[in-house]
N, C-alpha and C positions, 0 to 999 in steps of 0.2 A: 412410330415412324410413318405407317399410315396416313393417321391422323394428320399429323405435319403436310405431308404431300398434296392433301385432302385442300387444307386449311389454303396452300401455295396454288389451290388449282391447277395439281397435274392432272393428266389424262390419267384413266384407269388402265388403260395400255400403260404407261409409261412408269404408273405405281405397282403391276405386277412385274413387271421387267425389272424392277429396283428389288424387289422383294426377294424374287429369284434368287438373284445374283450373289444376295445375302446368305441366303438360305444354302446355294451352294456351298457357298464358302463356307459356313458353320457346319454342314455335315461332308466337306474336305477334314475338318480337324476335329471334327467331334466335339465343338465349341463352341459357345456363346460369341458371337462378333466384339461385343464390345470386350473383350477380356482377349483379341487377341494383337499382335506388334503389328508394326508397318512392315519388318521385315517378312512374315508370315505370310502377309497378302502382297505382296510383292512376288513370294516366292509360289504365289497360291498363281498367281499371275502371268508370271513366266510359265510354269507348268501345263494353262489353258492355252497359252501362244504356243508351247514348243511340241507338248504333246496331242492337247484337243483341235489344235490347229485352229481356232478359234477367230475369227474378224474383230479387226480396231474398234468396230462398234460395238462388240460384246466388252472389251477392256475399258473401253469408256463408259459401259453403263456399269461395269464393275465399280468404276474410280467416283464415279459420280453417286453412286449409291454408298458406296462409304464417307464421301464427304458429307452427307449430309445426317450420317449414323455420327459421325465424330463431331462436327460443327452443332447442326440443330438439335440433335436430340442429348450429346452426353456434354457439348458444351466445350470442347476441347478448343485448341487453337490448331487451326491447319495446317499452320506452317510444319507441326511436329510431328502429322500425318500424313504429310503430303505424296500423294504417289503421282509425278508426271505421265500425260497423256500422252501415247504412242503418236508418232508424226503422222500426219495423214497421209493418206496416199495419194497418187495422182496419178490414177488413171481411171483415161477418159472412158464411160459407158458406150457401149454398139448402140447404132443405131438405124434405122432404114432407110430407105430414098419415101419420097412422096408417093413414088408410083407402088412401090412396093408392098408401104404402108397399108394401103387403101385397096389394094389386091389383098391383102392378109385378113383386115377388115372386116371387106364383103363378100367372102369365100364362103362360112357357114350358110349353109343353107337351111339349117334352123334358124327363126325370124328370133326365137331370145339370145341364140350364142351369135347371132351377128350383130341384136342391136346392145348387148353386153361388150364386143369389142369397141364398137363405133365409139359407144359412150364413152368408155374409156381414155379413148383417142382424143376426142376431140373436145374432151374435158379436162387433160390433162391428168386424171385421178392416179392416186395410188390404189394399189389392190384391196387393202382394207378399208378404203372410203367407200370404192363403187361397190365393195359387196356388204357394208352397212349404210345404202341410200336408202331408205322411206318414201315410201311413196308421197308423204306432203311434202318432201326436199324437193321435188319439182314444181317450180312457179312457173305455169303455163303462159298467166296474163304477162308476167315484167320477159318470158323468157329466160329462165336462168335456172343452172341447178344449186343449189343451195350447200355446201359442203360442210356439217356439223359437227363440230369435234374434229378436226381434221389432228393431224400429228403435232404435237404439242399444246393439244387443246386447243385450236387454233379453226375460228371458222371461214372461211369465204365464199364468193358467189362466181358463176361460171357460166356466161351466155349459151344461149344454144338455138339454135335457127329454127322456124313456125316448122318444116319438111321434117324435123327429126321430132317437133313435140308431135307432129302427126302419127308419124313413125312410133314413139310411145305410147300414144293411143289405142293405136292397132295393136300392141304387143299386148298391153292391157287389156285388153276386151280379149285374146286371144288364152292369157295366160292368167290373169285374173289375181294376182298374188295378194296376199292377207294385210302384208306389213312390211315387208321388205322389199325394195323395186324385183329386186331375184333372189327370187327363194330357190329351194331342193326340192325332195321329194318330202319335206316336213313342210308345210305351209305354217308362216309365220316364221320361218325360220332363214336365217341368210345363206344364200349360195356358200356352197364349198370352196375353202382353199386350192384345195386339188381338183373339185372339177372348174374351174377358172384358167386354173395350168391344161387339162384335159383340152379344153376347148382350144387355146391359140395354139397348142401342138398338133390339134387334128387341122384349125384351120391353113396353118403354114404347111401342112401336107397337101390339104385338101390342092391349094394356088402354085406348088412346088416349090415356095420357098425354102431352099437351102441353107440360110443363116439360121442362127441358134437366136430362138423366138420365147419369151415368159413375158407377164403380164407387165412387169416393170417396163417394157422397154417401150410401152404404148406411150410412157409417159416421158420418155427420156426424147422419143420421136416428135411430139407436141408439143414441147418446147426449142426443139431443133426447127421445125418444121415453119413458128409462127416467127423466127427470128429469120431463116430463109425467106418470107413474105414480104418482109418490113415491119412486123412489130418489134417496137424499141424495149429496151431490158427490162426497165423497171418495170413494165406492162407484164411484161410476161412473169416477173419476178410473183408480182400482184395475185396472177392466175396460178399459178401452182403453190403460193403460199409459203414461199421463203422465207424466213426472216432476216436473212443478209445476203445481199447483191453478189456476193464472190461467192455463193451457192452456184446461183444463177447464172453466172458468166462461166459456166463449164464450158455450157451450151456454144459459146461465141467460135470453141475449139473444133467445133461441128458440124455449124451449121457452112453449107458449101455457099463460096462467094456468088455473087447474080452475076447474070453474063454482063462482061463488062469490067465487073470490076478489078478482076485482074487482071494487068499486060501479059500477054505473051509475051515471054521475055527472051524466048530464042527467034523470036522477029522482030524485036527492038532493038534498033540498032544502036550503039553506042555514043556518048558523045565524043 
C-alpha cells in the first residue's frame, strides 16, 4: 500500500496518516484489514465519532485510506465497499482585524519569534510548511519564498517584500541555523510544534490580545486580509495553494466589506 501511494505521488505526511488509520483499525479487531466487512469499519467508525470524539477529517482519512486498501491493492469494486463521507461542516474559521493581526505579529520581542510570526502571516503558510522552510526556499534575487511539498505534495511560490528579505538577513547572521529557516535547541533540526504554539500564546499576551490565537489562524487572517485589499479569488486561491475555488471562497464570509460598499440601510430611505 505504501508502495502504491509512493508510485501516486502522495506526500509522506499524507502516506503515514493513511497508514495509521489502517493500523488503528487492525488493532481495534485484532485483524488483518483486508479480512475485515464494511460493516465492521463502519462500526469501527461510528465508535471514533461517538466515543473518541474524533473530526470529519480523521473519518475521511479513515474512508480514503480503505478505499485505496480495497480498490488498489486487493482489487475489489467500491461500490461493495463503500463507506460515505460525513457531510462537511460549515463553520466559518476566527479571524482578526488587520490592526490586531500586525499587533499580535510584532509583539515578540525576540527578533526569531517575531520574524517566525510575520512570515507566517504574510505568506499565508500553514504550520507545517513554515517550520519545514530551508533556508535555499528563500529566493532573495526573484523575492519569493519558495513552498516545497506543501499539503498534498503540492508546491508554490509566495512573494515577499526587499524590508522583510532584509529582515531575514539580520535573523540569519543573528541566529545562524544549519538547515532549517527555525531550528530548536538541536541545530539542523525543525522548530517545534509546541514551541510555535508557545510563541503566538505568549505573543497575544505579550499585545493583550484577548481572542483565542494558534498558528492556523495566521493563515486563515492572510487570506481574509488580501481579499479586504482588492485581491481577486483566484489570486489568493494561487497563494495558499488550494486546489478548488470553493476552498477558497470561505474567506469571501469574512472578509469585511470596504467602506462604501454597503448602504446604510436604516438611512436609506425607501422607494
Amino acid at each position: 500500500m505504501i508502495r502504491e501511494m509512493r508510485l501516486r505521488n502522495y506526500s509522506e505526511r499524507t502516506i503515514a496518516s493513511y497508514v495509521a488509520r489502517l493500523a488503528h483499525l487492525s488493532k481495534f479487531y485484532n485483524s488483518s484489514p483486508d479480512q475485515l466487512s464494511l460493516d465492521q469499519v463502519k462500526d469501527y467508525a461510528y465508535y471514533l465519532l461517538e466515543e473518541k470524539k474524533v473530526s470529519n477529517s480523521t473519518i475521511n482519512q479513515l474512508i480514503s485510506a480503505w478505499k485505496i486498501l480495497q480498490v488498489d491493492i486487493l482489487g475489489h469494486n467500491w461500490e461493495h465497499f463503500r463507506l460515505k463521507r460525513p457531510r462537511r461542516q460549515q463553520k466559518l474559521p476566527e479571524v482578526l482585524s488587520q490592526d490586531e493581526t500586525k499587533m499580535l505579529v510584532d509583539s515578540p520581542r525576540n527578533l526569531k519569534h517575531r520574524t517566525l510570526l510575520q512570515l507566517t502571516y504574510i505568506c499565508g503558510l500553514r504550520r507545517s510548511e513554515v517550520l519545514h522552510l530551508k533556508l535555499g526556499d528563500i529566493d532573495a534575487a526573484r523575492k519569493v519564498v519558495r513552498v516545497v511539498h506543501g499539503k498534498g505534495n503540492k508546491s508554490r511560490e509566495i512573494p515577499i517584500t526587499l524590508p522583510f528579505i532584509e529582515q531575514l538577513r539580520t535573523y540569519y547572521r543573528l541566529y545562524r541555523p544549519k538547515t532549517y529557516l527555525f531550528e530548536g535547541i538541536f541545530p539542523g533540526k525543525p522548530y517545534s510544534t509546541m514551541s510555535f504554539y508557545n510563541v503566538i500564546k505568549k505573543a497575544a499576551l505579550l499585545c493583550g490580545l484577548k481572542k483565542k490565537v494558534y498558528p492556523h489562524i495566521l493563515r486563515h487572517c492572510f487570506a481574509t486580509h488580501l481579499l479586504e485589499r482588492g485581491l481577486n479569488l483566484k489570486r489568493v486561491q494561487l497563494l495558499l495553494g488550494h486546489n478548488a475555488m470553493k476552498t477558497t471562497s470561505v474567506y469571501l464570509h469574512l472578509a469585511a466589506p470596504s467602506e462604501g460598499e454597503m448602504p446604510n440601510l436604516l438611512d436609506t430611505p425607501l422607494d
